[in-house]
GUVONU-752212 format. One record per residue (C-alpha): residue number from 1; residue in one letter; x, y, z. Coordinates in steps of 0.05 Angstrom, whole numbers, always signed. Layout:
BEGIN
<NUM "a" <X Y Z>>
...
This chain:
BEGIN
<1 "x" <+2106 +537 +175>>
<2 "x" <+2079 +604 +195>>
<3 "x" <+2004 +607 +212>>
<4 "x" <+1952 +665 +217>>
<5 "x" <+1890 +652 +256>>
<6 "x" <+1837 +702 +267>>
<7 "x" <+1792 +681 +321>>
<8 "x" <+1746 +750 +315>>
<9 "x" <+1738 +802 +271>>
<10 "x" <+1727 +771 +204>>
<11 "x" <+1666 +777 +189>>
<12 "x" <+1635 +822 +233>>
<13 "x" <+1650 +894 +273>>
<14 "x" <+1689 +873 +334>>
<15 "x" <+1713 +810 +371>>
<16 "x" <+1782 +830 +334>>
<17 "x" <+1833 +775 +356>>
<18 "x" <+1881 +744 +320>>
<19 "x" <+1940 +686 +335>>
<20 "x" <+2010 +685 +298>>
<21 "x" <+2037 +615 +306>>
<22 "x" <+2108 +578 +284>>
<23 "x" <+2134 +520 +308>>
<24 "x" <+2108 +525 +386>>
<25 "x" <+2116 +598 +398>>
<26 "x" <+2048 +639 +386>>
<27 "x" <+2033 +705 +409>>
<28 "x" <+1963 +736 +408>>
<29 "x" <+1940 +804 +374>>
<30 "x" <+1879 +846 +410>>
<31 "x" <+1831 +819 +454>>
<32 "x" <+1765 +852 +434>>
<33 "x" <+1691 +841 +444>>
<34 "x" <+1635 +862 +412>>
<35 "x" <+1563 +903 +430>>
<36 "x" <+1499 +843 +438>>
<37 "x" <+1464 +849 +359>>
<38 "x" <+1385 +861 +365>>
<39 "x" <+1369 +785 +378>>
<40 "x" <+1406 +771 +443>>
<41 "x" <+1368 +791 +487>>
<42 "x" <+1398 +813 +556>>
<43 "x" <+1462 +803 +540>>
<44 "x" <+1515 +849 +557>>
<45 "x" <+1576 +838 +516>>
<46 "x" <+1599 +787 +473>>
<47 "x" <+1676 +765 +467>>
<48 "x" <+1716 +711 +421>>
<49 "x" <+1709 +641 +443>>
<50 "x" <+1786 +618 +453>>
<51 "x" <+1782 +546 +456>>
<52 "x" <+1843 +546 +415>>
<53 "x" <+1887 +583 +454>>
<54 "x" <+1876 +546 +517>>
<55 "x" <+1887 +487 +476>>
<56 "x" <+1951 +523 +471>>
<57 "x" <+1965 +561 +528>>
<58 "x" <+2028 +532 +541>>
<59 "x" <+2053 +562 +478>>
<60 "x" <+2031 +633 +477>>
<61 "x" <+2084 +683 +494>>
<62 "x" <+2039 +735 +503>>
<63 "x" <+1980 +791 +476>>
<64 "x" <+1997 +858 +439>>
<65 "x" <+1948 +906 +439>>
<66 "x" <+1948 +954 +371>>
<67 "x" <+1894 +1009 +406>>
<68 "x" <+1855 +1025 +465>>
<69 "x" <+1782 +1007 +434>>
<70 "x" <+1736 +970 +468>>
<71 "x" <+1729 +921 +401>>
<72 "x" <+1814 +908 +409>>
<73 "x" <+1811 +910 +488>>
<74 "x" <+1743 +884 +524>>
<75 "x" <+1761 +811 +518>>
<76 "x" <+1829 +821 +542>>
<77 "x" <+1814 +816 +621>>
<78 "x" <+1759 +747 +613>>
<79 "x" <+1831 +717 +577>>
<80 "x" <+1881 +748 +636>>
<81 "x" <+1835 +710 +687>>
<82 "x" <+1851 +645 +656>>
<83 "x" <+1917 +651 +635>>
<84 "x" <+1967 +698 +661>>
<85 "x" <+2004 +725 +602>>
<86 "x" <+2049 +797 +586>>
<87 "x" <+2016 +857 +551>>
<88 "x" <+2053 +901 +507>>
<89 "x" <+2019 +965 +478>>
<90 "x" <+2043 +1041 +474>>
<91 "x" <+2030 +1086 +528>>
<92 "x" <+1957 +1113 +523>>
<93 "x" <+1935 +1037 +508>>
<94 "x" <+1970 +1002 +573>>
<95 "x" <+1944 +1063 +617>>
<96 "x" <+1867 +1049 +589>>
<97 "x" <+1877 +972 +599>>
<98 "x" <+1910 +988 +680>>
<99 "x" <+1834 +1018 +688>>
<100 "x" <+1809 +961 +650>>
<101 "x" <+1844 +908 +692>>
<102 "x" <+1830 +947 +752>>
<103 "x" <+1762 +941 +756>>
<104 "x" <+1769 +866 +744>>
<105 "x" <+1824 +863 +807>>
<106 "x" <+1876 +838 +770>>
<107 "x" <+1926 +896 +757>>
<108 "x" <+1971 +863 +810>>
<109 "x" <+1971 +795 +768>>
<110 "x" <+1985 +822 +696>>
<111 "x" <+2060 +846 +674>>
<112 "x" <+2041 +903 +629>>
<113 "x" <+2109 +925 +580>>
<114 "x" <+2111 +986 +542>>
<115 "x" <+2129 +993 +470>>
<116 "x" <+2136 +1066 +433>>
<117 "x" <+2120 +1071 +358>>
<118 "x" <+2190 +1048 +320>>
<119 "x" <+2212 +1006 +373>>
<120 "x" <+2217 +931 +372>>
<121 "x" <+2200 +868 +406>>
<122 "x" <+2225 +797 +403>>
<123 "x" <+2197 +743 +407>>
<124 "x" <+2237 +689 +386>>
<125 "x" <+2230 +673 +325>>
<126 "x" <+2195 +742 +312>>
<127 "x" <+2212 +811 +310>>
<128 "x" <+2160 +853 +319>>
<129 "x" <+2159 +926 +298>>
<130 "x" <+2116 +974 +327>>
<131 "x" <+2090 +1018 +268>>
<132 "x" <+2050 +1086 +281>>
<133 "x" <+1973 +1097 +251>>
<134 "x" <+1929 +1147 +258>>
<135 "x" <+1866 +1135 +291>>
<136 "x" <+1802 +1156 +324>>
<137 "x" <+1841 +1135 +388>>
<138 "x" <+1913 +1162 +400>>
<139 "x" <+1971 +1114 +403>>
<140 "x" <+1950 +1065 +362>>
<141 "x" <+2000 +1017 +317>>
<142 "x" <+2001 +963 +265>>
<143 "x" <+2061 +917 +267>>
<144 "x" <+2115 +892 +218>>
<145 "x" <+2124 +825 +238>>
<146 "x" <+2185 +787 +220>>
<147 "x" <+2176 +716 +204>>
<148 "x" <+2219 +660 +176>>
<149 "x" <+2180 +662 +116>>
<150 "x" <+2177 +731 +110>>
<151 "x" <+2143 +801 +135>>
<152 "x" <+2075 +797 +154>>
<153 "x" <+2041 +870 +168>>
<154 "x" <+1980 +884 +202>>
<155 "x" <+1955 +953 +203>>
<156 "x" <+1913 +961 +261>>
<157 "x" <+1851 +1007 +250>>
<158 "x" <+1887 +1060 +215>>
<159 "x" <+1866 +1120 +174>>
<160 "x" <+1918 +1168 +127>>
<161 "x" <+1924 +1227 +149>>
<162 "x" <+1959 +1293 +145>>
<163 "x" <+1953 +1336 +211>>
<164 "x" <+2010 +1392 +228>>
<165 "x" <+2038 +1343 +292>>
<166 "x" <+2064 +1285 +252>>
<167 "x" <+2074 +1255 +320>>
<168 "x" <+1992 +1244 +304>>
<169 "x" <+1998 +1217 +240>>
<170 "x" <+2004 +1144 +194>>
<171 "x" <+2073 +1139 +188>>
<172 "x" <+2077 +1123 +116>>
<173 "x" <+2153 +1119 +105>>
<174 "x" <+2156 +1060 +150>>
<175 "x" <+2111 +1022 +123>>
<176 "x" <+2139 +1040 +58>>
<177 "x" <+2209 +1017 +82>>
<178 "x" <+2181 +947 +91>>
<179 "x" <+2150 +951 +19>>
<180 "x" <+2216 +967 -7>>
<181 "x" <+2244 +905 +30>>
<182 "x" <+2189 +860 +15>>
<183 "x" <+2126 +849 +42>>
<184 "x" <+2108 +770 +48>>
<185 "x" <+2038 +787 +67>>
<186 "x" <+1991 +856 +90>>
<187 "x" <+1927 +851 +131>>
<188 "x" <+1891 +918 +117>>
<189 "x" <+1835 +938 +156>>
<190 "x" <+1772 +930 +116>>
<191 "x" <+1714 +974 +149>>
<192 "x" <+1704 +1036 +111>>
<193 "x" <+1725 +992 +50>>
<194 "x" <+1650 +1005 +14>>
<195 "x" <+1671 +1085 +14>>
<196 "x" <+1704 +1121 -39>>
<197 "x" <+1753 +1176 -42>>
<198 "x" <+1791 +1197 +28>>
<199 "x" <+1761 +1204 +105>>
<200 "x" <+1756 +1276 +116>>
<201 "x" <+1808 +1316 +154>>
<202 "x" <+1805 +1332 +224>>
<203 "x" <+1830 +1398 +208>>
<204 "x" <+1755 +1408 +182>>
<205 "x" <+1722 +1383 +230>>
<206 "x" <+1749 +1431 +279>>
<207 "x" <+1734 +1483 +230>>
<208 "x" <+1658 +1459 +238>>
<209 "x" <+1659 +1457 +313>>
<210 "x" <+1693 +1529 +318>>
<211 "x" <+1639 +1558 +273>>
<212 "x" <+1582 +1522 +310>>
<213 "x" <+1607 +1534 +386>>
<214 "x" <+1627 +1606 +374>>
<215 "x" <+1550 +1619 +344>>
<216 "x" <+1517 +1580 +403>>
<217 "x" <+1470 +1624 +444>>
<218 "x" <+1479 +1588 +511>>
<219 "x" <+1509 +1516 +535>>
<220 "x" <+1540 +1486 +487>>
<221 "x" <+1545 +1405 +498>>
<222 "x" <+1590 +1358 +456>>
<223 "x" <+1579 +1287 +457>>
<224 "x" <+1625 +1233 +428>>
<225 "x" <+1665 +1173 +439>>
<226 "x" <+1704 +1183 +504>>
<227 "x" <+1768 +1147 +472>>
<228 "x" <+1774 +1202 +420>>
<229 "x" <+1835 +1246 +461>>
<230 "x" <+1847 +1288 +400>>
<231 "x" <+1773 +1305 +388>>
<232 "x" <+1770 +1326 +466>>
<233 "x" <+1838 +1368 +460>>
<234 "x" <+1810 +1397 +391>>
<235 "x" <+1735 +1418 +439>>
<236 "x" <+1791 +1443 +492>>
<237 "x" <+1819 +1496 +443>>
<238 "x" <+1752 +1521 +419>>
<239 "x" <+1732 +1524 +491>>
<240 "x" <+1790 +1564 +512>>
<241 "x" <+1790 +1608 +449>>
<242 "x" <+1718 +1626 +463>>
<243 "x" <+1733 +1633 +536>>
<244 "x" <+1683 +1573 +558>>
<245 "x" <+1686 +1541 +621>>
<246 "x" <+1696 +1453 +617>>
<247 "x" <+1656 +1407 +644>>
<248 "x" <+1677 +1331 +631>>
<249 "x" <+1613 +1284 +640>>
<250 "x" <+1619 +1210 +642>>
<251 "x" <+1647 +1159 +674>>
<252 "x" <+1691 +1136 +616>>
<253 "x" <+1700 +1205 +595>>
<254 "x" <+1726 +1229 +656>>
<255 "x" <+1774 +1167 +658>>
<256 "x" <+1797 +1177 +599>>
<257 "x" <+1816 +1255 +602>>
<258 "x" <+1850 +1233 +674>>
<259 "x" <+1904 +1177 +638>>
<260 "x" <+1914 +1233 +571>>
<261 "x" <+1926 +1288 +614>>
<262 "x" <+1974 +1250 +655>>
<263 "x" <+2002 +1229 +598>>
<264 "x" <+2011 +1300 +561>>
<265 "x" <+1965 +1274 +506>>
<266 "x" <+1916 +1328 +535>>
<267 "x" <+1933 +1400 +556>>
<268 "x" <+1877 +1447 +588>>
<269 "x" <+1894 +1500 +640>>
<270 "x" <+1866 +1469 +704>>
<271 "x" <+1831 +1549 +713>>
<272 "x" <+1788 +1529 +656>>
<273 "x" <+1761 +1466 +676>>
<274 "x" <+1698 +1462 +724>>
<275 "x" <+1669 +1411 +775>>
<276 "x" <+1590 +1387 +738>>
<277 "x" <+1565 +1416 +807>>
<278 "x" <+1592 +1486 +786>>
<279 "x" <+1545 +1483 +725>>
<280 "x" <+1504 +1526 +749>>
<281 "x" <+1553 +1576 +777>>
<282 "x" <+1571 +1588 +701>>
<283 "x" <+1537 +1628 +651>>
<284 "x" <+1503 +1590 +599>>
<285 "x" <+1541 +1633 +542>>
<286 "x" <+1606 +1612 +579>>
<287 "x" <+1608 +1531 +593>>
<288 "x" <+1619 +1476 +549>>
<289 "x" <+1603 +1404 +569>>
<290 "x" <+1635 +1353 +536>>
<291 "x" <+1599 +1283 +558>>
<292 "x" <+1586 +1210 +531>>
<293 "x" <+1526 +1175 +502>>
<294 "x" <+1527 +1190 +420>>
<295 "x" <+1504 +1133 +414>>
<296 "x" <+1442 +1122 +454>>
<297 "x" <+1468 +1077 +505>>
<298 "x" <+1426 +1069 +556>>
<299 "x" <+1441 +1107 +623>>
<300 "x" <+1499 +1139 +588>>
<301 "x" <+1502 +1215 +613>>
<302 "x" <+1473 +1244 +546>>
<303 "x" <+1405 +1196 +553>>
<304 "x" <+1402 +1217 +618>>
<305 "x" <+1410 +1290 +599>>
<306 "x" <+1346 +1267 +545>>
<307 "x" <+1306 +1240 +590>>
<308 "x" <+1305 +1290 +648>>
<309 "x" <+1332 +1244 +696>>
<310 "x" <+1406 +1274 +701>>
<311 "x" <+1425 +1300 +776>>
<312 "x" <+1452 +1356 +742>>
<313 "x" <+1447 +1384 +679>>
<314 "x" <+1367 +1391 +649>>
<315 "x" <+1365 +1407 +588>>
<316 "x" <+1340 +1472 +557>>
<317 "x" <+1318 +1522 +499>>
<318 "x" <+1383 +1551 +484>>
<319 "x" <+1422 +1496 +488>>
<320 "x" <+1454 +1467 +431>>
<321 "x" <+1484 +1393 +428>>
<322 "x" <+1530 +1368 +383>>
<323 "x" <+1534 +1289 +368>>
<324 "x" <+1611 +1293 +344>>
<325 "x" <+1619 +1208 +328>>
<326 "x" <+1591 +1158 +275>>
<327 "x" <+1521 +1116 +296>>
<328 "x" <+1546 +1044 +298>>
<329 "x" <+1507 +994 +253>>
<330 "x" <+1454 +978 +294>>
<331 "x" <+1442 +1038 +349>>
<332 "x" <+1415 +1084 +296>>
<333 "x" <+1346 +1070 +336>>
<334 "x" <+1375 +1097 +399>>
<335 "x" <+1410 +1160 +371>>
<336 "x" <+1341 +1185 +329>>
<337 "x" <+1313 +1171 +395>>
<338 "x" <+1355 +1213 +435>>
<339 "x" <+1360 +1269 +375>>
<340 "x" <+1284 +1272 +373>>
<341 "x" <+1281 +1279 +458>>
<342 "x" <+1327 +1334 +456>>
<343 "x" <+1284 +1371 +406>>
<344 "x" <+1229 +1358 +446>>
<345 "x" <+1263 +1391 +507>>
<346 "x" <+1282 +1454 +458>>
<347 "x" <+1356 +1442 +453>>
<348 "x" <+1387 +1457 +378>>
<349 "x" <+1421 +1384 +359>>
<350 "x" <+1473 +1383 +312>>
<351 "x" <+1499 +1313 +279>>
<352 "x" <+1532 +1282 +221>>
<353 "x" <+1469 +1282 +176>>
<354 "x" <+1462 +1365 +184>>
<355 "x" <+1540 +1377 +195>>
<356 "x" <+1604 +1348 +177>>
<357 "x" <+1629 +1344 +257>>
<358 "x" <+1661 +1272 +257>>
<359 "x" <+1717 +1244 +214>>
<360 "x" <+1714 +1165 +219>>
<361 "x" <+1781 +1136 +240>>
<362 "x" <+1782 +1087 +185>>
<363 "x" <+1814 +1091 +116>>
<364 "x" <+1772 +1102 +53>>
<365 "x" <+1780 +1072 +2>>
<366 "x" <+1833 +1111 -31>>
<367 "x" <+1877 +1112 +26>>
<368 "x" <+1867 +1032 +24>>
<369 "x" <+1892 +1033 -48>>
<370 "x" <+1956 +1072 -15>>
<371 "x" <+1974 +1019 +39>>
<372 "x" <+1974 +975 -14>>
<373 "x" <+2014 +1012 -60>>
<374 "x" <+2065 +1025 +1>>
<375 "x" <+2071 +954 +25>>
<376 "x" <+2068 +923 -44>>
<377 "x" <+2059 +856 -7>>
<378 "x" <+2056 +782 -48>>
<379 "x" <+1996 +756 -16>>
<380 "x" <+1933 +810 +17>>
<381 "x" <+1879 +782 +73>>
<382 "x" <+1828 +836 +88>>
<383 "x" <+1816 +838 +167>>
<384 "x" <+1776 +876 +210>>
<385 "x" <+1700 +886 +173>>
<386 "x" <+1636 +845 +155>>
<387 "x" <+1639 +795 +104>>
<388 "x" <+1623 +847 +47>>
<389 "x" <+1671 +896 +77>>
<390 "x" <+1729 +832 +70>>
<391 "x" <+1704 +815 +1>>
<392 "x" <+1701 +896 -24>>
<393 "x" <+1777 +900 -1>>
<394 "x" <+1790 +837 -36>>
<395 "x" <+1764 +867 -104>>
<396 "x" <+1803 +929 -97>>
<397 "x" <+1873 +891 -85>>
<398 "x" <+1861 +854 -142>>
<399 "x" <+1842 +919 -189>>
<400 "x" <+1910 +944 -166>>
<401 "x" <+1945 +889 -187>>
<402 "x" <+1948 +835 -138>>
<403 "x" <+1931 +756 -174>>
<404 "x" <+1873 +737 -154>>
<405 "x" <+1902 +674 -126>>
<406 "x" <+1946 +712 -80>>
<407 "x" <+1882 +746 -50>>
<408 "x" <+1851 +700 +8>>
<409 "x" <+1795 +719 +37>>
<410 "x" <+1781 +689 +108>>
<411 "x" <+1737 +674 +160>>
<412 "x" <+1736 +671 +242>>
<413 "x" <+1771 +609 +255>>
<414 "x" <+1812 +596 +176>>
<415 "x" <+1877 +578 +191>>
<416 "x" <+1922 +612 +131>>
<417 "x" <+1993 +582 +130>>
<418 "x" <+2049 +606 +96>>
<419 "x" <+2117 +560 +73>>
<420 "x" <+2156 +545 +14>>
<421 "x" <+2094 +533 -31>>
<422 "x" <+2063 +594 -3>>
<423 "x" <+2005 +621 +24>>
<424 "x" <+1944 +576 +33>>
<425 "x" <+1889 +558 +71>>
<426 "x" <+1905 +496 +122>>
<427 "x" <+1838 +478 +148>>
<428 "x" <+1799 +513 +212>>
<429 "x" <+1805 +514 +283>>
<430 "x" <+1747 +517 +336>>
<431 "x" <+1721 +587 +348>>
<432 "x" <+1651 +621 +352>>
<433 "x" <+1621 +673 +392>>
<434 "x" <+1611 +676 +485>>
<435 "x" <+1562 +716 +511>>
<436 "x" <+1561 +749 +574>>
<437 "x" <+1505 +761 +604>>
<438 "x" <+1524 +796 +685>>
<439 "x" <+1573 +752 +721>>
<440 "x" <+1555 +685 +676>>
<441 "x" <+1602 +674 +618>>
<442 "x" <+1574 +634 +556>>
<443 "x" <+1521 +605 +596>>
<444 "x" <+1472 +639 +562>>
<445 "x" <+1464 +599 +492>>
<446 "x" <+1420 +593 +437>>
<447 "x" <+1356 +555 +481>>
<448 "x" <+1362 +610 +527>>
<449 "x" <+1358 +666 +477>>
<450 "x" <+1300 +632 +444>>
<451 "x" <+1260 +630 +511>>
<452 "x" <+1282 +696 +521>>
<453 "x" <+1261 +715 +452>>
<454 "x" <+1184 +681 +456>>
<455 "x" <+1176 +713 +517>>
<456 "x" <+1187 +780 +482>>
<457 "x" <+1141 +761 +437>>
<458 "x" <+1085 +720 +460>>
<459 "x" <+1099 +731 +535>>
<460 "x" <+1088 +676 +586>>
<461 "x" <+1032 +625 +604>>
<462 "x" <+1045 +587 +674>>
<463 "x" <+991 +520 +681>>
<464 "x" <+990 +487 +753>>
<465 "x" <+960 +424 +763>>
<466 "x" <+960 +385 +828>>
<467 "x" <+948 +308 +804>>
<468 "x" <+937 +249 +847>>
<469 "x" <+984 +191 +827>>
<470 "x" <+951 +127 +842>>
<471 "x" <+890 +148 +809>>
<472 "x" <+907 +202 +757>>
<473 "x" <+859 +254 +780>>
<474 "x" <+866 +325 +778>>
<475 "x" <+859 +353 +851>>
<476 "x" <+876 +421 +835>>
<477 "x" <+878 +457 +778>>
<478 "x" <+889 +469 +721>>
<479 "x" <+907 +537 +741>>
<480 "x" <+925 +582 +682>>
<481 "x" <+968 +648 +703>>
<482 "x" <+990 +700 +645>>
<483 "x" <+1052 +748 +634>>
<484 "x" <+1058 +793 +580>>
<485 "x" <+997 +753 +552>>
<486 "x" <+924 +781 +573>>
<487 "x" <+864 +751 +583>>
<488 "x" <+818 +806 +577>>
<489 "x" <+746 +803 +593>>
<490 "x" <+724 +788 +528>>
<491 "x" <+761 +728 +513>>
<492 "x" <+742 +699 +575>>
<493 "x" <+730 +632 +547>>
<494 "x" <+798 +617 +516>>
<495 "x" <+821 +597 +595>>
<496 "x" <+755 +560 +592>>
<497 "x" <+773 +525 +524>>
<498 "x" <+855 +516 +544>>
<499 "x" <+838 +486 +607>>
<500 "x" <+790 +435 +570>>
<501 "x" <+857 +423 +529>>
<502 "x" <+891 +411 +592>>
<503 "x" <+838 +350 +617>>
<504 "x" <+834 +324 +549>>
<505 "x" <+913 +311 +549>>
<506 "x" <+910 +282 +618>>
<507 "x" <+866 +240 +607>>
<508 "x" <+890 +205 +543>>
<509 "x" <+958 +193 +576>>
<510 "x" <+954 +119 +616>>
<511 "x" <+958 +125 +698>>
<512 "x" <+1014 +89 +717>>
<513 "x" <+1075 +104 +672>>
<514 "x" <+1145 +117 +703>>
<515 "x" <+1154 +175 +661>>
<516 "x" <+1064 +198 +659>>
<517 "x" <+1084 +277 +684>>
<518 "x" <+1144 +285 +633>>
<519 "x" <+1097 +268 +575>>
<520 "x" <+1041 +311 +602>>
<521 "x" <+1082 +373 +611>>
<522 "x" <+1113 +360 +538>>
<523 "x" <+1041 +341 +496>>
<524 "x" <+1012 +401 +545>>
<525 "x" <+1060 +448 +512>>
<526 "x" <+1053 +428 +444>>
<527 "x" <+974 +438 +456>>
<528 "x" <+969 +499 +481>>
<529 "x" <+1019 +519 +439>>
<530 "x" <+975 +501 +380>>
<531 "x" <+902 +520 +411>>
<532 "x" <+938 +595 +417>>
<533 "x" <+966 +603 +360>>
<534 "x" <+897 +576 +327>>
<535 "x" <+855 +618 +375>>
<536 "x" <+883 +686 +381>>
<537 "x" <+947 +679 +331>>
<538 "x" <+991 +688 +392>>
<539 "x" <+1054 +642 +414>>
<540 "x" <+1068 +651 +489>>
<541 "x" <+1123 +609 +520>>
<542 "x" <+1087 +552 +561>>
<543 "x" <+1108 +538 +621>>
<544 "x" <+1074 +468 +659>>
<545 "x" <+1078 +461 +737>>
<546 "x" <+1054 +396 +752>>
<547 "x" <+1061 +360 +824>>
<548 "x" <+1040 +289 +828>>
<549 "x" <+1007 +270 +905>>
């Protein structure tokens, strides 16, 4: 029996990872996290829980890596630290993980293996093809995976396009080649599956930046995902055609350019390219910046460029920046943020709601239609998208033909088998969601974010008593100290009133009992829980400190 497994990505934007299982060999597909959502608070990334594959471990033969995205990669070195397994990827992808694995001091432990696009890889009882896409990334793949039962293909993020290199393109005839042989099942990536027609060309959107860079008065900064190499070449060439000096900005971004240009994915005369502290050795007509932050993360080069606080770039009336990327659900906050503090410092800001400057990386919906119509598979399991994006692709397999029976659409954790009866679903395996919050890895859980989040809120109320225990008086206290919740002068008598609370509760609780402080500091709670929310409509987090003498 073969068996698919997502563990991430099914349901939501990121935590892609995916196990392919027969017999006892398994192998793993990406390793991604995803960005905290708006509720946890703190929290700095989030990656798949993989109780399953250390349930496992024994059995896994190792991780392939489609693309060099943070949603396909982050996880990848919080799994290498507890088990030590190969990597296979293409070029670009194993140089951006080397960084990756670096900063994690493990790129001595971890045998990375290259694979090109249209070479293959066994393992036993699978044969693996590595299958070029084109993506927002370079050097990404999907995979025709040769099974007992039959060929399994996974597209990866992919878009169709049609540039002049085809070396940058979807190569269609492959995974038409597998259509012709027969296709036992695709998984299509889902995310732009809501949008009509075909993503726009990237042959445009150079068009746009051209026009827009050439008219710029003075500096001329483009912002955008750092992992975007053929954006940065396509910035390059307008640069160099409009004889602008380049400035890379960014951590990432300078990263990034380092492994592409050592690669050959990007080529800029080293003449035209200039240290950030020879900014101001440049004429502002004559320099182009091309940084990170499009999306409003905080500290990111481009906020700090916002907000003044960059060593060395302010910005200025003249300038004109240009957000070349998509907002992702949920930092649309942060970019109008940004956009409205570089009007506010005079710059001109140009972004995709007043200029077509970013292509997304991720098929429309006619383009979906195509990889269907290539692959003509028997069975179709959107991947990689929300729920509605899944259930959207599901729809549109079934208007081109596919029964609807033959059209499963899964969840983190479904385990979809496939054998002589078919293609069904075979029960679930554990899975969820970690969060990382610094150096502590899913010890932050749902408790914690709900302090976390009533201290937002309602802030924080500390009450110290000092109680004597053989006779149950108070010798100190009650002491009421505030955070985030203030007791101005005229509502004086609400400590007043909350420590009469206090007493009250004391005193109706017998002197004597084992456990007298633990039901104290619970009914204390509950109180002043009650007597604030009653009082002034306000729910602080209460926090008792009592000491028994």
């Amino acid at each position: 029996m073969l068996k698919i497994i997502p563990l991430g990505g099914l349901g939501e934007i990121g935590l892609n990872m995916m196990v392919v299982e027969y017999g006892d060999v398994m192998f793993i597909i990406d390793a991604g996290l995803m960005f905290p959502e708006d509720y946890m608070l703190g929290v700095d990334i989030v990656i798949p829980a993989m109780d399953y594959i250390r349930e496992n471990r024994d059995k896994i033969h190792g991780i392939i890596i489609t693309h060099a995205h943070e949603d396909h990669i982050g996880a990848l070195p919080y799994l290498l630290k507890e088990i030590r397994l190969p990597v296979w990827g293409t070029a670009f992808t194993l140089g951006i993980v080397r960084n990756k694995l670096v900063e994690f001091d493990l790129n001595r432990h971890i045998d990375l293996n290259l694979v090109n696009p249209g070479e293959t890889l066994s393992i036993d009882p699978f044969e693996i093809e590595f299958i070029r896409v084109c993506h927002s990334t370079i050097d990404g793949v999907g995979l025709a995976i040769s099974t007992p039962e039959g060929v399994v293909i996974h597209t990866g993020d992919f878009r169709i396009s049609h540039n002049a290199d085809k070396m940058k393109n979807t190569d269609i005839s492959s995974f038409a080649r597998f259509g012709e042989k027969g296709v036992l099942a695709l998984m299509s990536d889902s995310t732009n599956a809501e949008v009509e027609g075909y993503t726009m060309s990237e042959q445009e959107v150079a068009k746009n930046l051209g026009k827009i860079i050439t008219a710029a008065p003075g500096r001329v900064i483009v912002a955008m995902f750092a992992s975007n190499v053929s954006r940065i070449q396509q910035v390059i060439d307008i640069a160099i055609s409009n004889n602008r000096k380049i400035i890379f900005n960014g951590r990432s971004m300078e990263q990034i350019v380092f492994v592409a240009t050592k690669l050959g994915y990007i080529k800029c005369p080293p003449n035209m390219i200039r240290d950030i502290k020879q900014i101001n050795s440049c004429a502002d007509d004559k320099v182009i910046i091309i940084t990170t932050g499009s999306q409003g993360e905080p500290m990111s080069a481009l906020v700090r460029m916002a907000s003044g606080i960059h060593r060395h770039i302010n910005i200025k009336k003249k300038d004109t920046v240009i957000l070349s990327s998509k907002q992702i659900p949920g930092n649309e906050k942060a970019v109008a943020n940004i956009i409205n503090k570089l009007y506010r410092r005079g710059a001109e800001v140009v972004y995709s709601k007043v200029a077509q400057v970013h292509a997304s990386g991720h098929a429309h919906q006619e383009e979906l239609k195509l990889m269907l119509n290539l692959t003509k598979p028997k069975y179709f399991i959107p991947i990689h998208g929300e729920y509605r994006h899944l259930v959207i692709h599901a729809r549109l397999a079934e208007k081109m033909g596919l029964p609807r029976e033959n059209v499963f659409v899964a969840e983190d954790g479904s385990v979809i088998a496939f054998d002589k009866e078919g293609c069904r679903f075979k029960g679930k395996v554990h899975t969820g969601r970690i969060l990382v919050d610094g150096k502590g890895i899913g010890d932050v859980g749902r408790s914690v974010l709900k302090e976390r989040r009533e201290l937002s809120e309602g802030g924080l109320v500390v009450v110290t008593m000092i109680i004597d225990e053989e006779t149950g008086v108070v010798l100190y206290g009650p002491e009421l100290i505030s955070k985030g919740f203030v007791f101005d002068s005229a509502m004086g008598h609400l400590v007043d009133d909350a420590q009469c609370v206090i007493l009250e509760i004391v005193e109706e609780i017998e002197v004597g009992l084992e456990s007298r402080v633990d039901l104290i500091r619970k009914k204390l709670s509950r109180a002043l829980k009650q007597y604030f929310a009653f009082a002034i409509n306000r729910r602080p987090l209460i926090v008792p400190i009592i000491i028994e003498v």
